[in-house]
C-alpha positions as CSV (number, residue, x, y, z in Angstrom):
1,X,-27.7,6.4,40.0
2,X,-31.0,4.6,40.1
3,X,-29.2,1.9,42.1
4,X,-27.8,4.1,44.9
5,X,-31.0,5.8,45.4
6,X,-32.8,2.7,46.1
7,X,-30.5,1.8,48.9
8,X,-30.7,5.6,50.4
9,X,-34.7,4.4,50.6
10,X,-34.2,1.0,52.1
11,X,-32.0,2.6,54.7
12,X,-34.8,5.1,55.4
13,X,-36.9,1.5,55.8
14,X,-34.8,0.0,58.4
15,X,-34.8,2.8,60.5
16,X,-38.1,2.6,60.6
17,X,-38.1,-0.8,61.8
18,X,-36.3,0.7,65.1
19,X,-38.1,4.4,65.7
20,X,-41.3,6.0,64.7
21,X,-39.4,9.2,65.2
22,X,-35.9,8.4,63.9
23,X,-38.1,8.1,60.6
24,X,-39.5,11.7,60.9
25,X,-35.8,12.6,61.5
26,X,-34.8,11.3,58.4
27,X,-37.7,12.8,56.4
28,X,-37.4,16.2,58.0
29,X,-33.3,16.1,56.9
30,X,-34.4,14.5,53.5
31,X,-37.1,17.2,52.7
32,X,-34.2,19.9,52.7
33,X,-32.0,17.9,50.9
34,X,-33.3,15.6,48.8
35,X,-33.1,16.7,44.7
36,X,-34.6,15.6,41.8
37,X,-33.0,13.1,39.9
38,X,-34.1,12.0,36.4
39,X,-33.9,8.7,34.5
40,X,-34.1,8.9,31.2
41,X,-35.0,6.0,28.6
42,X,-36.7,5.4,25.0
43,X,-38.8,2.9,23.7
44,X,-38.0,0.9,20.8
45,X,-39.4,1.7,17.6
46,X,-41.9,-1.6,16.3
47,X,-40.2,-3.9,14.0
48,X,-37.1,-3.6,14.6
49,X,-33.5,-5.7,15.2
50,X,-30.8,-5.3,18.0
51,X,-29.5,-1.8,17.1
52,X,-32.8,-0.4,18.0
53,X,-31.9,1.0,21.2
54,X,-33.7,1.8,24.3
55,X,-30.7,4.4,26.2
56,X,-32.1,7.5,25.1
57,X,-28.8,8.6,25.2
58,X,-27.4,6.8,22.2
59,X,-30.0,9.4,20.0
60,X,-29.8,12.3,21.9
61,X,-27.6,13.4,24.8
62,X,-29.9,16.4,26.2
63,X,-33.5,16.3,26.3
64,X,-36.2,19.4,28.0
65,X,-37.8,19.2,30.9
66,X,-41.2,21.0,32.1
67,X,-42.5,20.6,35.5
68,X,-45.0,21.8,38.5
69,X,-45.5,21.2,41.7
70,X,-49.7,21.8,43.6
71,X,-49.2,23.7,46.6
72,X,-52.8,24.3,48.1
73,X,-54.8,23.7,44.8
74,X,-51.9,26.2,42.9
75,X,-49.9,24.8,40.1
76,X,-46.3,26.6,40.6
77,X,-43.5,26.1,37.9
78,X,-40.5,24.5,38.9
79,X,-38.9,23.2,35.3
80,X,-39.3,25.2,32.5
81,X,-37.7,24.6,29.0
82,X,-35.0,23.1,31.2
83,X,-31.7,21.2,29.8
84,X,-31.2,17.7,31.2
85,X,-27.7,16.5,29.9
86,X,-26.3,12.9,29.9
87,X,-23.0,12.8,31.6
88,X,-20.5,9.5,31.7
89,X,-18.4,11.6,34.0
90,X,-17.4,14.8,35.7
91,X,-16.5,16.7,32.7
92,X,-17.4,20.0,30.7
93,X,-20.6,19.1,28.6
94,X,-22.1,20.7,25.5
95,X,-25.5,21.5,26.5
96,X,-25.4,21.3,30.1
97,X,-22.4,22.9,32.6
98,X,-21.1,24.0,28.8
99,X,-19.9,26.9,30.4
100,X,-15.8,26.2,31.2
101,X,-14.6,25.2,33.9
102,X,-18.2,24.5,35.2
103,X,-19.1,20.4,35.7
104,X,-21.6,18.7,36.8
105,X,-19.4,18.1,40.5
106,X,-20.5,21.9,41.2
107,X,-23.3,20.9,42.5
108,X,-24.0,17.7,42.5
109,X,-21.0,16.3,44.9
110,X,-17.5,15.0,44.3
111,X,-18.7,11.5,43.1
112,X,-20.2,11.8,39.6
113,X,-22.2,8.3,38.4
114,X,-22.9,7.9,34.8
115,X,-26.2,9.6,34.6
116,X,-28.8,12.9,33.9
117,X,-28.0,16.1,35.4
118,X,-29.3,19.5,35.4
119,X,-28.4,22.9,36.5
120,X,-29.4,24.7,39.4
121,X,-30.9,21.4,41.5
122,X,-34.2,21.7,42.3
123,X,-35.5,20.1,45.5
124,X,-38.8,18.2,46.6
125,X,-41.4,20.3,48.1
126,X,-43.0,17.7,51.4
127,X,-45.6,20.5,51.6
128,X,-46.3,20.0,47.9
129,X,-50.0,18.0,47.1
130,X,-48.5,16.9,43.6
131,X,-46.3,16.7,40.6
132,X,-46.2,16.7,36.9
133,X,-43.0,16.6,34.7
134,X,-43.3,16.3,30.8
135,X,-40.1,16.0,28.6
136,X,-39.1,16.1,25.1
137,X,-36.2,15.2,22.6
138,X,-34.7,16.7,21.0
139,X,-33.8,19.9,23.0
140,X,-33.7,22.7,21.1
141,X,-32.3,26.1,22.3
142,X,-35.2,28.2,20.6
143,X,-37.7,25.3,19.6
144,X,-39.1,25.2,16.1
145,X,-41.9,25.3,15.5
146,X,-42.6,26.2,19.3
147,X,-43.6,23.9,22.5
148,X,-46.5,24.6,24.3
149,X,-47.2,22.8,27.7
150,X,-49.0,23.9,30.7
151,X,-49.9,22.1,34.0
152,X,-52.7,19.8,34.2
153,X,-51.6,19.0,30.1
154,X,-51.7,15.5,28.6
155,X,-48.5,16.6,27.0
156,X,-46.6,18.9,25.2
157,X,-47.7,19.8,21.9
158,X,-45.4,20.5,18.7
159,X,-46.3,23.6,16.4
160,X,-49.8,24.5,15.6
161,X,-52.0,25.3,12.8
162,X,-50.0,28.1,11.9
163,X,-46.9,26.8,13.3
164,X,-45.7,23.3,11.7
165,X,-42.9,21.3,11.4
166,X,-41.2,20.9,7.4
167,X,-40.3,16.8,7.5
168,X,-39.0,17.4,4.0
169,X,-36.2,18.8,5.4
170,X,-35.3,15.3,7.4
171,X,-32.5,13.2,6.3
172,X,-32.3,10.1,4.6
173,X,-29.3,8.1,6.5
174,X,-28.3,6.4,3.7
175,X,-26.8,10.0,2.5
176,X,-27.3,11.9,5.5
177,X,-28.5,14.6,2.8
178,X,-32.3,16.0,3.1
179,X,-34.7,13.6,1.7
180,X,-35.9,15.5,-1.2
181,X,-31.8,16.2,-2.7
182,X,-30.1,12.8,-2.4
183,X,-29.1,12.3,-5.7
184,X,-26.2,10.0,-6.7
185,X,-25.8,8.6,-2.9
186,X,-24.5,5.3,-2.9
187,X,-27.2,2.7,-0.9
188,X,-25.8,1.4,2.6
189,X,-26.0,-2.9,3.5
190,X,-26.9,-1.4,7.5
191,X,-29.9,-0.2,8.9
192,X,-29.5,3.1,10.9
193,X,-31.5,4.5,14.0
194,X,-29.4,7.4,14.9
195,X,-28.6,11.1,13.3
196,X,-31.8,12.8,12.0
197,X,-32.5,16.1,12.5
198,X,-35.3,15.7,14.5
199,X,-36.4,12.5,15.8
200,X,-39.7,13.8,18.0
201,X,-39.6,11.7,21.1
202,X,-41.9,12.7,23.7
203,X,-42.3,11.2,27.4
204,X,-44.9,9.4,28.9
205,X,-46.5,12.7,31.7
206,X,-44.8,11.7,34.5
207,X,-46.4,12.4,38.2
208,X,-44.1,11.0,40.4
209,X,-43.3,12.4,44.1
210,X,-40.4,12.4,46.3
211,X,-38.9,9.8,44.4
212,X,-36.6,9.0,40.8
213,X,-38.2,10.4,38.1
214,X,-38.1,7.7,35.5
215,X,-39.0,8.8,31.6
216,X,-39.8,6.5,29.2
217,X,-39.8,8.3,25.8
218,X,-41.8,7.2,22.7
219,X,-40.9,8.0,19.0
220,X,-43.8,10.1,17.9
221,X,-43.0,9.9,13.6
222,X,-42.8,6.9,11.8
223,X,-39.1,5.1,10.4
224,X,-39.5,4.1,6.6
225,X,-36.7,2.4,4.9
226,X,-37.3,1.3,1.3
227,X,-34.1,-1.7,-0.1
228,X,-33.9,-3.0,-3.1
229,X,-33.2,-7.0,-3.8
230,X,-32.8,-8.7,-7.0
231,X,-34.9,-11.8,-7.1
232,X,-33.4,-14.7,-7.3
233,X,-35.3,-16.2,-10.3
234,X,-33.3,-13.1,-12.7
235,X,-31.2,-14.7,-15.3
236,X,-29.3,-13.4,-17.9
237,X,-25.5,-12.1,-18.2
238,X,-26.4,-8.4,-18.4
239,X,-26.2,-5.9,-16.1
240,X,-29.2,-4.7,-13.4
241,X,-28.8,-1.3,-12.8
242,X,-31.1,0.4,-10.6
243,X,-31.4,4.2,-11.5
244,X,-34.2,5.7,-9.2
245,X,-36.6,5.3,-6.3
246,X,-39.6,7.6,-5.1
247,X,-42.2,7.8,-3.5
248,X,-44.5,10.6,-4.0
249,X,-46.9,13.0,-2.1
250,X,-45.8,11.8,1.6
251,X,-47.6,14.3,4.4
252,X,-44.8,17.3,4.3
253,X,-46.0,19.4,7.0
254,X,-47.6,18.8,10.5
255,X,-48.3,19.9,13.6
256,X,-48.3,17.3,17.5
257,X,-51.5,17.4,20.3
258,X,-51.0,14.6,22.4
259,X,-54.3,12.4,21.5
260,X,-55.1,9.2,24.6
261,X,-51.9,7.1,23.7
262,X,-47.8,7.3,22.8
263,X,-49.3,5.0,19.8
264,X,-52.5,6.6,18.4
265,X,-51.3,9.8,15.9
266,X,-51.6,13.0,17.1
267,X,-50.0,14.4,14.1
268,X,-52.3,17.0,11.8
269,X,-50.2,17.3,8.2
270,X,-51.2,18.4,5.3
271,X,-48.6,19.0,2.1
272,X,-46.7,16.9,0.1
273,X,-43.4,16.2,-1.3
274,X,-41.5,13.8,-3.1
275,X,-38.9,11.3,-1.7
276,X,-36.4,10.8,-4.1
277,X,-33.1,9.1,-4.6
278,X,-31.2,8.5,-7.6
279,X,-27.9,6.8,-9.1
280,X,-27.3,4.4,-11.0
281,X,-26.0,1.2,-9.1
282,X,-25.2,-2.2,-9.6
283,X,-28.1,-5.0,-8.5
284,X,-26.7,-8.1,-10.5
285,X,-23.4,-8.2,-12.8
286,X,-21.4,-11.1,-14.0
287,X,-18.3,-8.6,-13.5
288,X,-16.5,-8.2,-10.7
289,X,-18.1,-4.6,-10.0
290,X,-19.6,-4.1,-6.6
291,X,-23.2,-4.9,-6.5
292,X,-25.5,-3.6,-4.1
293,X,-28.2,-6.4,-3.1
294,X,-30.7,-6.1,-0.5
295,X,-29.2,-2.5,0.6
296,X,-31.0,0.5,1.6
297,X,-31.9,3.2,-1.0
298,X,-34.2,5.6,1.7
299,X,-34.1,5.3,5.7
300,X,-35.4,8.5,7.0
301,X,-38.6,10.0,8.9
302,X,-42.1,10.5,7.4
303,X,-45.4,11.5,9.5
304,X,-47.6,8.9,10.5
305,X,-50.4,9.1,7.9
306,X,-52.6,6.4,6.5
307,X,-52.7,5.2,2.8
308,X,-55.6,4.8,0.7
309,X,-55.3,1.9,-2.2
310,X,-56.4,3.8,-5.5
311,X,-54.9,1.0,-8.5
312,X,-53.7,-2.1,-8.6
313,X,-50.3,-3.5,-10.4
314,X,-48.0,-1.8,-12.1
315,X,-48.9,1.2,-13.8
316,X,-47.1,3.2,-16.9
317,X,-48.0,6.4,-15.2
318,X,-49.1,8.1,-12.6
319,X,-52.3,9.3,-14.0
320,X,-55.0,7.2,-11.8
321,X,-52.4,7.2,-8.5
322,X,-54.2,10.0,-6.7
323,X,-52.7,9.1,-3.6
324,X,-49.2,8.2,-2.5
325,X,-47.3,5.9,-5.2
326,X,-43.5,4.4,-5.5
327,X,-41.8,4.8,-8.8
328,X,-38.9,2.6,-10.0
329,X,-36.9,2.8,-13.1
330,X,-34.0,0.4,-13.8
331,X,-32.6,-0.7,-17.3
332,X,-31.5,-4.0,-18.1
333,X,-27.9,-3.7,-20.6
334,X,-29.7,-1.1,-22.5
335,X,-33.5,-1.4,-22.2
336,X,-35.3,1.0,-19.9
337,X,-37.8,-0.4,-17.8
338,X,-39.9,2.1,-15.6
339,X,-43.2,1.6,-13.5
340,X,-45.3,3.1,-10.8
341,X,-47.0,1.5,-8.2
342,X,-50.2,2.6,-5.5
343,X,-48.1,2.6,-2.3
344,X,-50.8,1.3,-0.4
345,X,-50.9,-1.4,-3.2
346,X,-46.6,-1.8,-2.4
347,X,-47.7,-2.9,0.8
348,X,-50.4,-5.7,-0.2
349,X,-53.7,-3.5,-0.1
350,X,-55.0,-5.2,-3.1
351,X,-58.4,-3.5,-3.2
352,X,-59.5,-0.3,-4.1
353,X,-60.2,2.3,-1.0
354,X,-58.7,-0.4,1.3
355,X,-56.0,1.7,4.0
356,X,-52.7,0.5,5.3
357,X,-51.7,2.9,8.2
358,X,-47.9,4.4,8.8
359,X,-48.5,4.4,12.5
360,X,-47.0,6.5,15.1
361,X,-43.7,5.4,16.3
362,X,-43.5,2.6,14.3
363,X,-40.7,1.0,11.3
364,X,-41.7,0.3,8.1
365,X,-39.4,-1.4,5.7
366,X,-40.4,-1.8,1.4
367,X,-38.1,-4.4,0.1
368,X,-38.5,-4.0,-3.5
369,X,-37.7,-7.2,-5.3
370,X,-36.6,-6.5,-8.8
371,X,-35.8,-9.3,-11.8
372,X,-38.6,-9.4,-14.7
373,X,-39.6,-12.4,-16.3
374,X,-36.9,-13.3,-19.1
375,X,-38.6,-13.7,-22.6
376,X,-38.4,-17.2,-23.4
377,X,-38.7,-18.9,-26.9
378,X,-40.3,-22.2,-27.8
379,X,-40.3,-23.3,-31.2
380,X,-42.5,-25.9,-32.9
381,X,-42.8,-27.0,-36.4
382,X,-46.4,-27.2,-37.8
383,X,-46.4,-30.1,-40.2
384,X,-47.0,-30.4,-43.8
385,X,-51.1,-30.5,-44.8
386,X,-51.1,-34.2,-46.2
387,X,-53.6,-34.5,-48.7
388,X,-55.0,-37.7,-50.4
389,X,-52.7,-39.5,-52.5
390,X,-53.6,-39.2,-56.1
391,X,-53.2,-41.9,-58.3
392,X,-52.2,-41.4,-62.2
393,X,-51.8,-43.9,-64.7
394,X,-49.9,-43.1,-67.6
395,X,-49.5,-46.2,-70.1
C-alpha cells in the first residue's frame, strides 16, 4: 500500500514539472477523492532476540483509531473509537467488514493490497488547518477500564483513579493460564511475544496531512520472564527438582496518562499480588527423564514499577523483605531447600535503598541459576602427643 501511494505522489510531481495548473487539477480531483490510509507498526520491546516483532499485526490484527481535523480554529471529530483491521486479502474479517458478505472491496476498489482498512472511508479535508490521530491496541468493543482522549491530547489515557486495569488477570505464556493460578504447568525452552490478554500498545500522536498515516506503536507494560538453569558446577547423582517460583507484591492495579515520552512510565498502580508457579520438574537427573534446563517458568506482563533493595542474600523468610522478593524451593533426592530473595537484590542491587527500575516497554529476563555447594569431607589424622622418653633401669 505504502508503495503505491508514493508513486500516486511522484506522479502528482511530474506534472508539475509541465503545468502550474495541471497541478491544481490534480489537487482539486485529489481533494474529493483522496482517503485516509493507515500504516500500522510496533516497536520492539528492549532486550530482545529475532521473534520480537515489529508488524503490529503479528500481536494484534485490529487496533482503534481517534482523530480530528481544525477547521477555522474548531476541532471536529472525524475517527472515533474506530476499528482499523489488518487484511492479507479481500475476504470477510472478524473485526472489520465482519458482517457477511461485506469485504474490504466494498469500498475500497477491486484490487485489495495486503494492508489496514476501515469502514466507511473517510476523506482529507484541503480546507482543514490540521490533524491529529491517536491509536491504541488492543481494540476492545466496550474498553475496560475506559479510554479517554480528546483533541489537542498527548494521548489516550487508560482507566483512571477510580477506573484501573487488574494485571493479575494477565497470562503467563508458559501456561497461557492467569498469572496468579498456574499451578502444575510444565516450563517452555522458547520465549514468547504473542497472546496476552492485553498487551497496551499505544501510538506515537500522529499529525500528519494529506498524506499516509504511519503509526508506530510502543509497548506501554513491561515483559518479565523468570528461567531457571542448573549451574554447571552441581554434582552429585540425585535428582534437582524444582518445585516453585514467586515473586511477590508486584504493582496489581493501575491506571495510563501519557507523561513526555513512549519510554518514561505513565502508569499509577497501587496493589499487590503474588506471581506464582508451581510443579515439580526435573533440573538435573542421571535418568533418562526429561529435564528442563534453562526453560521458562513465568513470561507474562507486570506494570512498570521500580524496586527498592531492602536485604541482601538469601533469606529464610520473608520477614525483613518489605518490598518485592522471589522465592524458590527445590529439594535435592529428599532434602528440602527453600529461600527468599530481595528482588531488587535478584537483579544485582547489593545495597540497601538502592532501585533497579522495570521500565516502560521494556524485557526483563531472571535467570535463576540453581546447584548449592556439595558438602565436601577432608579428613586428617592429628598425631600421637610424643612425650619424652623415659628411661628405667631394672637390674
Amino acid at each position: 500500500m505504502k508503495k503505491s501511494y508514493l508513486m500516486i505522489a511522484a506522479a502528482v510531481l511530474t506534472f508539475a514539472a509541465c503545468s502550474q495548473d495541471v497541478l491544481v487539477e490534480e489537487n482539486l480531483i485529489n481533494d474529493a477523492e483522496q482517503p485516509f490510509i493507515f500504516e500500522a507498526f510496533a516497536d520492539k520491546t528492549t532486550r530482545a532476540d529475532e521473534a520480537n516483532s515489529t508488524n503490529l499485526y503479528d500481536f494484534y490484527k485490529t487496533f482503534d483509531v481517534y482523530g480530528w481535523k481544525t477547521v477555522e480554529s474548531t476541532p471536529k471529530s472525524v475517527f472515533s473509537h474506530v476499528a482499523v483491521g489488518h487484511f492479507t486479502g479481500d475476504t470477510q474479517g472478524e473485526v472489520v467488514y465482519k458482517t457477511s458478505p461485506a469485504k474490504p472491496s466494498d469500498e475500497w476498489g477491486a484490487t485489495i493490497a495486503a494492508g489496514w482498512y476501515y469502514e466507511n472511508v473517510r476523506y482529507w479535508d484541503k480546507v482543514a488547518t490540521g490533524y491529529e490521530f491517536f491509536a491504541i491496541a488492543p481494540y476492545e468493543t466496550t474498553p475496560a477500564p475506559a479510554l479517554t482522549v480528546a483533541a489537542g491530547a498527548t494521548n489516550i489515557a487508560i482507566g483512571s483513579s477510580t477506573d484501573k486495569y487488574d494485571i493479575s488477570t494477565e497470562k503467563n505464556l508458559v501456561s497461557g493460564a492467569a498469572v496468579t493460578t498456574t499451578t502444575g504447568i510444565t516450563p517452555i525452552a522458547d520465549k514468547k511475544y504473542f497472546g496476552f490478554n492485553k498487551d497496551y500498545m499505544l501510538a506515537d500522536k500522529s499529525t500528519t496531512k494529506n498524506a499516509l498515516v504511519a503509526l508506530n506503536f510502543h509497548h506501554i507494560l513491561t515483559k518479565l520472564n523468570v528461567k531457571v538453569t542448573k549451574q554447571d558446577t552441581y554434582k552429585g547423582a540425585s535428582d534437582l527438582v524444582i518445585n516453585e517460583i514467586k515473586i511477590a507484591n508486584l504493582k496489581k492495579t493501575g491506571y495510563f496518562a501519557y507523561t513526555t515520552n513512549m519510554t518514561t512510565c505513565g502508569w499509577t498502580s497501587d496493589g499487590t499480588y503474588n506471581l506464582v508457579n508451581t510443579g515439580d520438574y526435573l533440573l538435573a537427573t542421571k535418568t533418562t527423564n526429561p529435564v528442563y534446563n534453562g526453560y521458562y517458568w513465568i513470561q507474562t506482563l507486570i506494570f512498570p514499577q521500580t524496586l527498592t533493595c531492602k536485604a541482601t542474600g538469601a533469606k529464610s523468610n520473608a520477614t525483613a523483605l518489605t518490598d518485592r522478593y522471589l522465592y524458590v524451593k527445590y529439594t535435592i533426592g529428599g532434602e528440602v531447600f527453600e529461600a527468599y530473595y530481595d528482588l531488587a537484590n535478584a537483579f544485582g542491587k547489593t545495597a540497601a535503598d538502592q532501585t533497579y527500575e522495570f521500565a516502560q516497554g521494556s524485557e526483563y529476563t531472571l535467570n535463576i541459576k540453581i546447584g548449592p555447594d556439595p558438602i565436601i569431607f577432608d579428613a586428617t589424622v592429628t598425631p600421637w602427643t610424643v612425650v619424652e622418653e623415659v628411661a628405667h633401669v631394672v637390674n
